[in-house]
N, C-alpha and C positions, 0 to 999 in steps of 0.2 A: 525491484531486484530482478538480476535476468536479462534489464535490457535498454537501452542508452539510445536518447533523441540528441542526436546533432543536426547544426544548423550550417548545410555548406555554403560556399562562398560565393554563391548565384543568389543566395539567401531560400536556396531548398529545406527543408527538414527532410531529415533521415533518421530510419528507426535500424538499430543495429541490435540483433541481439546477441549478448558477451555471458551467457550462459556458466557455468562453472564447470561445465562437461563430466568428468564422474570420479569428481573429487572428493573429498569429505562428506561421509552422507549427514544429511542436515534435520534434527529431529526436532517435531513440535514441542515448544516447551513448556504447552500444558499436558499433554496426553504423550509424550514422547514417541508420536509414530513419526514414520516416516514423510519427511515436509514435502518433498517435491511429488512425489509420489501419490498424495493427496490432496489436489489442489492448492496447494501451499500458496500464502499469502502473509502477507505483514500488517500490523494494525497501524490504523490510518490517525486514530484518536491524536488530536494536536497537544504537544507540549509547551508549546512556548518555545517564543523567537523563530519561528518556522519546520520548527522539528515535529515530527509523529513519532510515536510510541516504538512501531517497527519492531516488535514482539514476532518472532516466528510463528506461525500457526499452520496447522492442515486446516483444511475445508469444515468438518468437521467442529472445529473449535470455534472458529469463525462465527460471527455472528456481523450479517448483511444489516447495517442500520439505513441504506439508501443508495442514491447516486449524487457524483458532486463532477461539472464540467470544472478540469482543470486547462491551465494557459503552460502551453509547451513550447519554447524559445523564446525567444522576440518579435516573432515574426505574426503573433496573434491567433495562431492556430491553437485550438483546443481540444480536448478530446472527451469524450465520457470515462469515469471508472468510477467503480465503485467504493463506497466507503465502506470499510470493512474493521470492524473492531475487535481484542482478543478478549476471553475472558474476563479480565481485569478491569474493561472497559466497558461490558456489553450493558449496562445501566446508563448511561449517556446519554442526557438527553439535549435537545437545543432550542435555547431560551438566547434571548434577548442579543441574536445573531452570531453567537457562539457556544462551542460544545462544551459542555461542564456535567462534572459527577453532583448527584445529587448528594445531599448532606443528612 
């Protein structure tokens, strides 16, 4: 959130960031402070079909379970970020090559 990898037509990538500049203030929605303000972050935990959880969270709430290199365009390039889980998630463990809530 925040900010958009394009691939131009040299086959460049570009990172643009499209910010929401000082619109709606955006509150964490387990502790209700203020999101951007606090390190604000989305939880990364996978849902199926390629979806993450994407729960708003501050810094704060967040819980850092590591790092994961993901693949940004087609063009093969990758970058570091971390994966970051909310609340809801912070139990997650990874077993047998995928993240799952314990039972």
């Amino acid at each position: 959130m925040g900010c958009e990898w394009l691939k131009g037509p040299n086959g460049e990538v570009v990172h643009l960031n499209v910010g929401r500049g000082r619109g709606k203030m955006m509150k964490c929605k387990f502790c209700r402070q203020n999101y951007r303000q606090n390190e604000g972050k989305l939880c990364d935990f996978p849902m199926g079909d390629g979806k993450t959880c994407d729960a708003e969270m501050c810094g704060a709430c967040a819980v850092n379970l590591g790092a994961q290199r993901i693949k940004v365009g087609e063009c093969g390039f990758t970058k570091l970020d971390t994966f970051d889980v909310c609340p809801d998630h912070r139990t997650a463990v990874f077993s047998a090559g995928e993240w799952r809530m314990p039972e």
